[in-house]
N, C-alpha and C positions, 0 to 999 in steps of 0.2 A: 933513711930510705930503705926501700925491702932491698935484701939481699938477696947471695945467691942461695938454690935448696939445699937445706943442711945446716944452714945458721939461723937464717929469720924467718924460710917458709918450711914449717912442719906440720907432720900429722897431729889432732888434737890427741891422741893418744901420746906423742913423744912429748910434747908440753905436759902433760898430765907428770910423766914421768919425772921430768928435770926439775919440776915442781915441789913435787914430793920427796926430790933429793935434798931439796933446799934450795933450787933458785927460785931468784924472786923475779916477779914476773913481766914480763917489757910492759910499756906504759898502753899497745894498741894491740887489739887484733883485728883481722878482717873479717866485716860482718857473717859473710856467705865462704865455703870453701872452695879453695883454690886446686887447679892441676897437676902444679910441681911441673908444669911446663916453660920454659921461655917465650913471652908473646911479646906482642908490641902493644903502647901504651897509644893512645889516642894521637899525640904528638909524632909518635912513630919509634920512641925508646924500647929497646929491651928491658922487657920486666918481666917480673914472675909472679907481680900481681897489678892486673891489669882486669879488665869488665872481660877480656875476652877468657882470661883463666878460669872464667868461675864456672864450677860443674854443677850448682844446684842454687836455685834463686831463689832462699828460704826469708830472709830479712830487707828489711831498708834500717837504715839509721833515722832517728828523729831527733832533731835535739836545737833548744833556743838558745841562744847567747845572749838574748835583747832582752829578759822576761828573768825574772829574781828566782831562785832555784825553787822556793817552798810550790810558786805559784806552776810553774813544771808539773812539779808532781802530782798537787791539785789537779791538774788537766787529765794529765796521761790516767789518773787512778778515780777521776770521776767517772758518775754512771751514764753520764752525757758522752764520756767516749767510747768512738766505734770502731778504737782499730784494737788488736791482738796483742798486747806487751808482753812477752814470754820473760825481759828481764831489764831494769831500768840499772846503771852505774853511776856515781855519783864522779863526777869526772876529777875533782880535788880542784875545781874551782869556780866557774862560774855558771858550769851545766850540769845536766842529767840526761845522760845518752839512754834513748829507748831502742832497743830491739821490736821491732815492728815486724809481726812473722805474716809472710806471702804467702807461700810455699806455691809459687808459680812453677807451671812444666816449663815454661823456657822463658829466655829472655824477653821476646817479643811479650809475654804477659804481664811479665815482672814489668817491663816500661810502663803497660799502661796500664797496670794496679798502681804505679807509683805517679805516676800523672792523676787518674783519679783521687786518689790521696792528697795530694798535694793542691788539689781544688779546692780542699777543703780546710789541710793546713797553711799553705803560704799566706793567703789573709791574715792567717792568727800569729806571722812573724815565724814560722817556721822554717831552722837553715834549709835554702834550695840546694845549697849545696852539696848535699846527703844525700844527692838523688843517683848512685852509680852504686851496682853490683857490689863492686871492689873496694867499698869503700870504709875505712878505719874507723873504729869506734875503741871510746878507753876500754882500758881491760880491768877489771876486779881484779884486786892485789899489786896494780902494779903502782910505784913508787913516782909521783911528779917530779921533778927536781922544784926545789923550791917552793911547794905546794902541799904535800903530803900527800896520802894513800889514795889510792882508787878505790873505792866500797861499792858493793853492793846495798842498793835499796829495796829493791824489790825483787823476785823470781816469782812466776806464775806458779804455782802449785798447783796446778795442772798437766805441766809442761814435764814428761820425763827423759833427759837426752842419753845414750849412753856413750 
């Protein structure tokens, strides 16, 4: 579970850093950035990553568990699809997590860009679950236990972050 700031929630520039030190890298990160604040969790927990921490509502998560991985990427990379994939991860085991870019001004948009969305994936078996701000997706390079690497498949080459 997320930690306190300073261990598990950092800037993407200090992860860049520890990186290229040589750590290897946690297995998740959080789709959308976070505040580095203390909030509360839907339940009513303290967390520091929570739908209320998040400062810019740039992604959703996409990703099947019910559907064989080839047949994934087929979808997400066909010309029949209409959303935005900025970067698909091969999760080290039975999915391919999409980064789905919004880039919604605020939450209220984000929900219902991800409701419209989901009109159109949930028939197709897509997790409902992926439907919150806050919410984890594998991360590229990091190590499963038991599974192996997290990879990248795909990045939009379009797409430049710095």
């Amino acid at each position: 579970e997320v930690g306190e700031v300073g261990k598990n929630i950092r800037p993407c520039r200090e992860w860049v850093r520890l990186f290229s030190d040589g750590m290897v890298p946690p297995e998740f990160l959080c789709i959308n950035p976070l505040n580095g604040i203390e909030c509360r969790t839907k339940d009513g927990k303290p967390s520091f990553r929570s739908d209320d921490n998040i400062t810019s509502f740039r992604y959703i998560l996409v990703e099947w568990d019910s559907r064989p991985v080839e047949d994934q990427l087929r979808f997400y990379l066909s010309s029949k699809s209409k959303i935005k994939i900025d970067i698909i991860t091969h999760s080290a085991g039975k999915s391919a997590h999409a980064l789905v870019r919004i880039d919604a001004p605020d939450s209220k948009t984000w929900a219902a860009s991800v409701r419209d969305l989901y009109k159109w994936l949930g028939p197709l078996g897509a997790d409902a679950s992926c439907k919150n701000p806050a919410r984890l997706s594998r991360l590229p390079g990091g190590f499963r236990q038991g599974m192996g690497w997290q990879r990248v498949i795909y990045i939009n080459p379009e797409v430049v972050h710095v």
